[in-house]
Every structure is written in structure tokens, then in C-alpha cells.
C-alpha positions in Angstrom: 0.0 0.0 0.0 1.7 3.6 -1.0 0.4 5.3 0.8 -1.5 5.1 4.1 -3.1 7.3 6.7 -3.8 6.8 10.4 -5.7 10.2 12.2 -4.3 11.0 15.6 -7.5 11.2 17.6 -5.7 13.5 20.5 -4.3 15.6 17.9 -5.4 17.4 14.7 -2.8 15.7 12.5 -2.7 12.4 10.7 0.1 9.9 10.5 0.4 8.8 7.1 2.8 6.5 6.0 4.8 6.7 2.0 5.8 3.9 0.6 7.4 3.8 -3.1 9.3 0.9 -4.8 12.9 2.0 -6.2 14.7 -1.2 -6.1 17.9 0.2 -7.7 17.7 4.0 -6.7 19.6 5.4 -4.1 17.7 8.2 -2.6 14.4 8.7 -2.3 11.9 11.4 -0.2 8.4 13.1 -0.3 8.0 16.4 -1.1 5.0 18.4 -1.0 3.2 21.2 0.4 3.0 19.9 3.6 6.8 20.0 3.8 7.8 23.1 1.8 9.0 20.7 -0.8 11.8 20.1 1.0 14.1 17.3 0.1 15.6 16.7 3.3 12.5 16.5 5.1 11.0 14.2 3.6 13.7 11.5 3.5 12.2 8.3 3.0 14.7 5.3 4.4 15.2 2.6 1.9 14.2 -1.2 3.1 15.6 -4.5 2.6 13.3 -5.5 -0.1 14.1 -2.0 -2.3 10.9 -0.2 -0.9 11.9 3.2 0.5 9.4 4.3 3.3 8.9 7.0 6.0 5.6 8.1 8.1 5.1 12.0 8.3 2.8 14.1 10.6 0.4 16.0 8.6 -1.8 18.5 9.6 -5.5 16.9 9.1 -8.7 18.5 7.0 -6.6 19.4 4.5 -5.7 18.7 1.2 -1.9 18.8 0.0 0.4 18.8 -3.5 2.9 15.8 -3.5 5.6 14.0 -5.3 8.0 11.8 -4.5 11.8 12.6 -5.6 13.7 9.6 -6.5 17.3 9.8 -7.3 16.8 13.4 -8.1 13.5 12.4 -10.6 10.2 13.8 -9.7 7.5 10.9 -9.5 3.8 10.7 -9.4 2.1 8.4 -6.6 -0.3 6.5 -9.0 -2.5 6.2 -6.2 -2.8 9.7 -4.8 -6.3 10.5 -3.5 -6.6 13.2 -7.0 -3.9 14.9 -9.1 -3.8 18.4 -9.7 -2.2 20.9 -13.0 0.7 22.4 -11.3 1.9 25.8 -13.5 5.2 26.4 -12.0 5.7 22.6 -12.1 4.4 22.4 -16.1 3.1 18.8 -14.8 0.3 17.1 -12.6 1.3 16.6 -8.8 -0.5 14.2 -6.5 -2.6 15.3 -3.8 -3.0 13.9 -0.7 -6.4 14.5 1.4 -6.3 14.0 4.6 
């Protein structure tokens, strides 16, 4: 599953956990909104089996522009919740609602 979501009932954010499958990359992380598309902060650690995978807090009732950078490519989640025309991008992004 890419991509899953658990809401925090004490707190107004949701847990949700990327997972993308890069067997031979090196790097991979999440950038979106919800992280000011930063690179760094949304390093995803690479697992045994090639998967790289990292769970974020997000801020809940929200609805956020994503990608996933791997090896320095930007990549769709074919599973996002909807994809969105991004301008300054000249491409669709994901979007994650949570």
C-alpha cells in the first residue's frame, strides 16, 4: 500500500505513512506542500526488499500537492487521493487528502 493514513484522535494531525518501490535507486523522499517541498525533510529510508518508506505528521482536514523525488527524478504516486495541473511545475502533482 503507498500510501496510508492513520488520524491522531488526541491531535489534529494524521500519521500517514509513503511507501514507493525504487529497487535500484539510491535516494528517495516526499515532497510536498505539507513540507515546503523540501528534500531533506521528507527522506524516506530505503528497506531490505528495495521499498523506500517514511511516516510523516500531517496537519488533518486538509488537502496537500505531492511528489516523491527519487534519485533526483520527480514521481507521481499513481494512487494519490486526485492529481492536480501544477503551472510552476508544467506537470500534474499528487494530492493527498487528509
Amino acid at each position: 500500500m503507498p500510501i496510508k493514513k492513520q488520524f491522531v484522535k488526541t491531535k489534529p494531525v494524521c500519521k500517514v505513512t509513503f511507501s514507493v518501490a525504487a529497487k535500484a535507486a539510491s535516494h528517495a523522499s516526499v515532497v510536498g506542500d505539507f513540507n515546503n517541498w523540501n528534500v531533506a525533510e521528507g527522506a524516506l529510508s530505503k528497506l531490505k526488499n528495495g521499498t523506500f518508506k517514511g511516516v510523516f505528521d500531517v496537519a488533518k482536514d486538509a488537502a496537500y500537492e505531492f511528489k516523491y523525488v527519487i534519485d533526483g527524478v520527480f514521481v507521481n504516486e499513481p494512487e494519490a487521493d486526485s492529481f492536480k495541473w501544477n503551472a510552476f511545475a508544467g506537470n500534474e502533482n499528487g494530492v493527498l487528502v487528509v
